[in-house]
Structures are given as structure tokens and as C-alpha cells.
N, C-alpha and C positions, 0 to 999 in steps of 0.2 A: 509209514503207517504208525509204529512207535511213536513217533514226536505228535503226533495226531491224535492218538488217543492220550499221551504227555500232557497235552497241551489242553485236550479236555479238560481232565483231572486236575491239573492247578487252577482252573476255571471254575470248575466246580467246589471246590476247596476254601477257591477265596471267596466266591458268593455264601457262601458258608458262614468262613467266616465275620463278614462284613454285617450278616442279617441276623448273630449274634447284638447281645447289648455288650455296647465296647467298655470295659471296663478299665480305667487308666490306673495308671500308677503314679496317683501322686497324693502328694499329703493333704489337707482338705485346706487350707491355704492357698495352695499350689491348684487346686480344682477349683475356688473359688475366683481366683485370679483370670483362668483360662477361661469359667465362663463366662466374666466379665470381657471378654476379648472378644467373645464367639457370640454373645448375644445370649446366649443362653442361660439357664439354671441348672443346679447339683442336684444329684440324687447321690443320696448314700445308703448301701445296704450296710445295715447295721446288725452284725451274727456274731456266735459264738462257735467254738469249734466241735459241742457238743448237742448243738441245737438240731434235731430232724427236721424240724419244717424247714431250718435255714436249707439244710442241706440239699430237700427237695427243689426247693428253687432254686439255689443255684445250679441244680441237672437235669431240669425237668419246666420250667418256666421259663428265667431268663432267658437262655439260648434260643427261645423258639424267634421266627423272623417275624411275625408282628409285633413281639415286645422289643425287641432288639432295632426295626424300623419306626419304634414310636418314640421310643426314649432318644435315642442315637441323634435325633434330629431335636429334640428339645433340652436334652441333659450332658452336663459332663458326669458321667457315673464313676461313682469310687467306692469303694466295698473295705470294713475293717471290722477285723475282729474285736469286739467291744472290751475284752480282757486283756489287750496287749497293747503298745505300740500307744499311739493317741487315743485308742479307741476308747478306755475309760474315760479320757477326759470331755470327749466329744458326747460319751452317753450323758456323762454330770450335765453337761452345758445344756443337751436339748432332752433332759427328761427320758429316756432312753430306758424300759422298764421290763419289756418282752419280746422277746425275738421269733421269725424275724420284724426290725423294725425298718421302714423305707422312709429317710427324711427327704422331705423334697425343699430345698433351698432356694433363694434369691440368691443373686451374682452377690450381694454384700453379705451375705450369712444369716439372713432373717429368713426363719422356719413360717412357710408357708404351712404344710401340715404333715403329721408322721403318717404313715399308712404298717398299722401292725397284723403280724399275722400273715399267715400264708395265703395264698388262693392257688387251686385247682387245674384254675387253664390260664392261657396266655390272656386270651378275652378277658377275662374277669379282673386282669392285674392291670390292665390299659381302660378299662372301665372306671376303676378307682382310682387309677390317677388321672384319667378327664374328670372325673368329679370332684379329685380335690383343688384341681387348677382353676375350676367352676368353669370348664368347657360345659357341662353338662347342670340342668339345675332341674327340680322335683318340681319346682314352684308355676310350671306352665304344664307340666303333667299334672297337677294338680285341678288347676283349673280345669284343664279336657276333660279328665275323667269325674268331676263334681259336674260336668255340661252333658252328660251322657256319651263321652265318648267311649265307645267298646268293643271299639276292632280289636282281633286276639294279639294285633301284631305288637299294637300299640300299650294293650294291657301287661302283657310280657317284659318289654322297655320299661313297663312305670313300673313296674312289680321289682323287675332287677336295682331299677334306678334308688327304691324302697331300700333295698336291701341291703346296697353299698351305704346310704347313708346311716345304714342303723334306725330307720323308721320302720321299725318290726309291728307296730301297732297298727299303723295303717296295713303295711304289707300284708298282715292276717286277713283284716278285713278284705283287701281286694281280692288275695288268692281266695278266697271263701266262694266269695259272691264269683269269682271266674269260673271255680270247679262247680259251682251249682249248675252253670249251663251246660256241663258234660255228662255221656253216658258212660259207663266202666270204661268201656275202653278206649275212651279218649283221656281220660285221667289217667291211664297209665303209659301215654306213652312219654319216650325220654325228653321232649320239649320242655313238661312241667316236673320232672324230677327233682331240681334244681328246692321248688316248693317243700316238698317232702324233704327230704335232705337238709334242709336249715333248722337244728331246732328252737331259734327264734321266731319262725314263721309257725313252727311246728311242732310244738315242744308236746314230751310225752304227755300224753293221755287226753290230747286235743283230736277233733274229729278227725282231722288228717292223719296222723301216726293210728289210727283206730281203724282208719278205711282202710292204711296198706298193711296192718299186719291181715284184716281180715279178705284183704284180696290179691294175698302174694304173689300168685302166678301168674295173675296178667300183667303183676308189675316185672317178673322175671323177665316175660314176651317182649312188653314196650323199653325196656331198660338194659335188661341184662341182668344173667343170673348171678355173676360172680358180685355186680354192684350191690344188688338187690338183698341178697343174702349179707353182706357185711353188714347193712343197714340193718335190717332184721335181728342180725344178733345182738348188734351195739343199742335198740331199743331195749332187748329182753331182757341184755348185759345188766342193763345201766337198773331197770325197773326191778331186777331180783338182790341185786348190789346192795341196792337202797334198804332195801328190805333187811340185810344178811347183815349188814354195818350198821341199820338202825339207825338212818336217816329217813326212814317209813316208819314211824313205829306204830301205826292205826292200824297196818295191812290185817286181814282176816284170813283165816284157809281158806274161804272163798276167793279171793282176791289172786292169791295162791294157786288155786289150782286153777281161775281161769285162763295166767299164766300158763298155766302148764302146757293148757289145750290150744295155746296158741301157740308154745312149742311144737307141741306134736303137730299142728298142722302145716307150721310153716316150715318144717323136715328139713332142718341145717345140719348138711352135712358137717364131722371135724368138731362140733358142739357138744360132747356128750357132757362137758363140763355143767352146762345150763340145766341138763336134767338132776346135777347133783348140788347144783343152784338148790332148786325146784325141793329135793329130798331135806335138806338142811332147812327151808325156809318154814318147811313144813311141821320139821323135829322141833324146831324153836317155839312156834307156836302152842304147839301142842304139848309142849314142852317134857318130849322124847327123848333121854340123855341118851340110851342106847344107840338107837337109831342116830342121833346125832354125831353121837364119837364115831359111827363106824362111817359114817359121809364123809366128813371132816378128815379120816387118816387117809383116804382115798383121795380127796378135793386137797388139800394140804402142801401135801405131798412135793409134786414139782410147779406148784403155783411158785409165778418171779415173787420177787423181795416186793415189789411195788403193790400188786394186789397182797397178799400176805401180811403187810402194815396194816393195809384199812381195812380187812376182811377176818382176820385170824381172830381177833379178842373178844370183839362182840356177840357171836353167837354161843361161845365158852361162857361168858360172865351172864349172857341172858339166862343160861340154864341153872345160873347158883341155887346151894338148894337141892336139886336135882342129881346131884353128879354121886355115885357110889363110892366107897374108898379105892373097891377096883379101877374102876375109872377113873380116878385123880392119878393114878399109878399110870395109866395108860397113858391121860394128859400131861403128866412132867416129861413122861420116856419124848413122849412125837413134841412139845417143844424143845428139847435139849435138842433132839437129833435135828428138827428144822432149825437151830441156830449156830451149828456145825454146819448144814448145807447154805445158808444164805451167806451172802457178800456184803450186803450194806452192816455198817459196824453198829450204828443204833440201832437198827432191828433183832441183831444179834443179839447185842446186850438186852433190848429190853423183852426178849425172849426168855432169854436164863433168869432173868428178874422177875417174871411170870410166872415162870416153874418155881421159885423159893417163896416169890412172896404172896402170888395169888393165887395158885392150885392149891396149897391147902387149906385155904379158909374157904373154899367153894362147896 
């Protein structure tokens, strides 16, 4: 009975590992040779050791058994760190700019096309690479849907097909005219997520990003709350950011506080940072120095180095003018002590730089 359930288990194990993408070891020479052997063409995943999307995909994409059953059978796959080993010299040769990058090769070394950038599901990374081998082309979707074709099955396919090629122009267009035919709660369920979720298709403050902040709960139902809710925030994120760094600078306390009431309605837990978004956007404006220092030593605070860089200066320099001798006093203390607590070393430095040379001319 041992040897039997044994025997299962390296069975299962090895279909395992087989429905993985095989990734060989060898030099890209050495892969280029072997595909010329095998009939086949290279892929190269091209990472770095600090890249998260690389990381994602190699634990969470690749391994799955339809990407591993689609490449396996048309690629010899080789994987190199773009910083080490050949891997600089490979990025110089093919352009190689952002990670991760997927070069898909001929047996002689002629670059068919890079595929940059992460994607989601195994589908979507097998999608892109039949489009770029031009398994798949837009140019007979094309035709159908200028013929009236508009079965939902078909429109879905031309919509995705939109999507991989970066035809975000049409793609608006059709998801528009698709959602017109639906009632609420057919637009929320997770079939057309995908729509909302792009924001090339969807970019803020287009009808779509304006339907799902103002119908969050049934996108919660058709979707998923935990999805649903990150989307939500990284709208509200991105629209009060703009504002706080002054890449908005038209925004009105109107504008502001209609913000706000879409916070409050769309109840993100873990967010209370966006309500002190929301407080500072408002001190700016109205240009509050009080109210602003005392958001700001709270919002500050344990914000990473990364927001901190683009967030910290501008609402400080918007209020010049404004600021009391108290409050400059208040302003040097909280950047000296945030460039004690940060780790990136130019933000450190140009923190103390801030305190000597621009709190007291404000």
C-alpha cells in the first residue's frame, strides 16, 4: 500500500513538474542552437533580482500548466538576470529597458517581439504571446464588428484582443457601446472587470471609473470585495496624490470634497490615510497652514521614502507665505526627524537641505 500511494506521488509530482515552463540552463547561444535542433524558437525572461512583477511571474504565472503546456511545446525558455552574467550584454543587443521583459526569438537570434510587463493570469500571458507570433490578428475582428457583429462572446475576444495590442482607442470605444447594452448588474459582474481595471480603457475620470466608484457594491457582489476595494483606493489614491503633489493644480474644494463623498461612500476599510489625503487637500487650498501642519505630522509620519519624495514638499511650499515662525520651528523639528527615519540617502539629504535652506524663507 506504501509503494502505491509512492508511486502515486512521484506521479503526481512529475506531472507537476512537466506542466511547469521548462526553463533550461544554458547560455543563449546554447538555447539558440538547441532550438535550431528542435524546430523551435527562444524565449527569454529577462528580470532583475529586485524587480516584483519579475518575481510575481516567476511564482505565480509561469508555473501554471497552460503557460508551461504552450511555451514547452514552441520555446526553448532561458531566464537571466539582466545585471549579471550575459544578461547585460543581451539587454544592450535587444533593447531591453523594463522588466519584466519576454524576448521571443527565431532559431538564428532575430527578435520577433519583446512582450514587457507583467500580466495577471496564465490566459492573458498566452494571449500575448499568440499575438505576437500573429497566431491571433484584430484585422478580421475588425471587419466583424464594423459588420455588426455583437454576440457578447465575440465582443469580449475583440475587446481583449484590443487590449494586448495597445489599441486602447478603439477598445474604449467598443467597451462603451458593449456596456450601453447592460443593466447595473450586468456591468458588475467579474466577466467585464477586466474593462474597469485597465486604465487605458479607463482612465480616471472617464464614464467608467465614475460608474464603479458610484456603484461599488455591486461591483463588491459581481467581483469581489477584497479586488474591488484595492481598485477603489488606487482611483482615490492616485486623484488626491495628484492634487497633494500638484500635478492637479485647477482642483477647487469642490472638486475636493466631492472626493471626499466618494470616500465616505465607498467605506475602505485600512484607508484612513485618504481621509487625511482629503484634510491636507483641503488646507492647501484654502490655504490653512495650521490645519495643514497638524495633517501633515500625522500623514508624514510613517509614510515609505517612496510616497514621501513626491508628496512631502509640495503642500509645504504651496502654503509659503502662510506658515508662522512657530510653524517653521515645527516644520524643521518633523523634517530633520523624517530624515533620521528614512533609508533612501537622497531623500535624506534633501530633507536636511529643506530644513536649512527652504523653511526659513517660507
Amino acid at each position: 500500500m506504501k509503494k502505491l500511494v509512492l508511486l502515486f506521488f512521484c506521479m503526481f509530482l512529475m506531472s507537476f513538474l512537466f506542466a511547469q515552463t521548462n526553463f533550461q540552463e544554458l547560455d543563449l547561444a546554447g538555447a539558440l542552437e538547441k532550438a535550431k535542433g528542435e524546430g523551435k524558437m527562444v524565449l527569454v525572461d529577462c528580470y532583475t533580482s529586485w524587480c516584483g512583477p519579475c518575481k510575481m511571474m516567476a511564482s505565480k504565472i509561469l508555473p501554471l500548466k497552460e503557460v508551461g503546456d504552450f511555451l514547452n511545446e514552441r520555446f526553448v525558455c532561458v531566464k537571466y538576470d539582466m545585471e549579471k552574467g550575459e544578461g547585460p550584454e543581451i539587454a544592450k543587443k535587444y533593447g531591453v529597458e523594463a522588466y519584466p521583459t519576454f524576448l521571443l526569438l527565431k532559431a538564428d537570434g532575430t527578435l520577433i517581439q519583446p512582450l514587457v510587463g507583467m500580466t495577471t493570469t496564465g490566459e492573458e500571458f498566452v494571449y500575448k504571446v499568440k499575438l505576437a507570433l500573429g497566431d491571433i490578428s484584430t484585422v478580421k475582428m475588425d471587419s466583424l464588428y464594423a459588420n455588426g457583429h455583437r454576440m457578447t462572446r465575440f465582443v469580449l475576444s475583440y475587446l481583449k484582443a484590443l487590449q494586448a495590442t495597445e489599441q486602447f482607442d478603439k477598445a474604449r470605444a467598443v467597451s462603451s457601446e458593449l456596456l450601453k447594452t447592460m443593466n447595473d448588474s450586468q456591468k458588475s459582474f467579474g466577466t467585464y472587470w477586466f474593462i474597469y481595471e485597465d486604465v487605458n480603457i479607463s482612465p480616471i475620470g472617464s464614464e467608467n471609473v465614475n460608474y464603479l466608484l458610484d456603484h461599488a457594491d455591486n461591483f463588491r457582489k459581481g467581483v469581489g470585495e477584497k479586488t474591488v476595494n484595492a481598485k477603489l483606493a488606487a482611483l482615490l489614491e492616485t486623484q488626491l496624490e495628484d492634487i497633494l503633489r500638484g500635478r492637479n493644480k485647477n482642483a477647487s474644494l469642490a472638486d475636493v470634497e466631492k472626493l471626499k463623498q466618494r470616500l465616505e461612500a465607498c467605506n475602505l476599510p485600512g484607508r484612513e490615510d485618504l481621509s487625511d489625503y482629503v484634510t491636507l487637500a483641503k488646507a492647501m487650498i484654502t490655504k490653512d497652514a495650521g490645519q495643514a501642519l497638524s495633517v501633515c505630522k500625522k500623514l508624514f509620519t510613517s509614510m515609505s521614502d517612496e510616497k514621501l519624495a513626491y508628496l512631502y514638499f509640495h503642500p509645504i511650499l504651496t502654503l509659503k507665505g502662510k506658515w508662522s515662525d512657530a510653524h517653521k520651528k515645527e516644520l524643521d523639528k518633523m523634517s530633520r526627524d523624517l530624515s533620521k527615519r528614512v533609508k533612501n540617502v537622497v531623500l535624506k539629504d534633501g530633507l536636511v537641505n529643506f530644513a536649512n535652506a527652504m523653511i526659513p524663507n517660507l
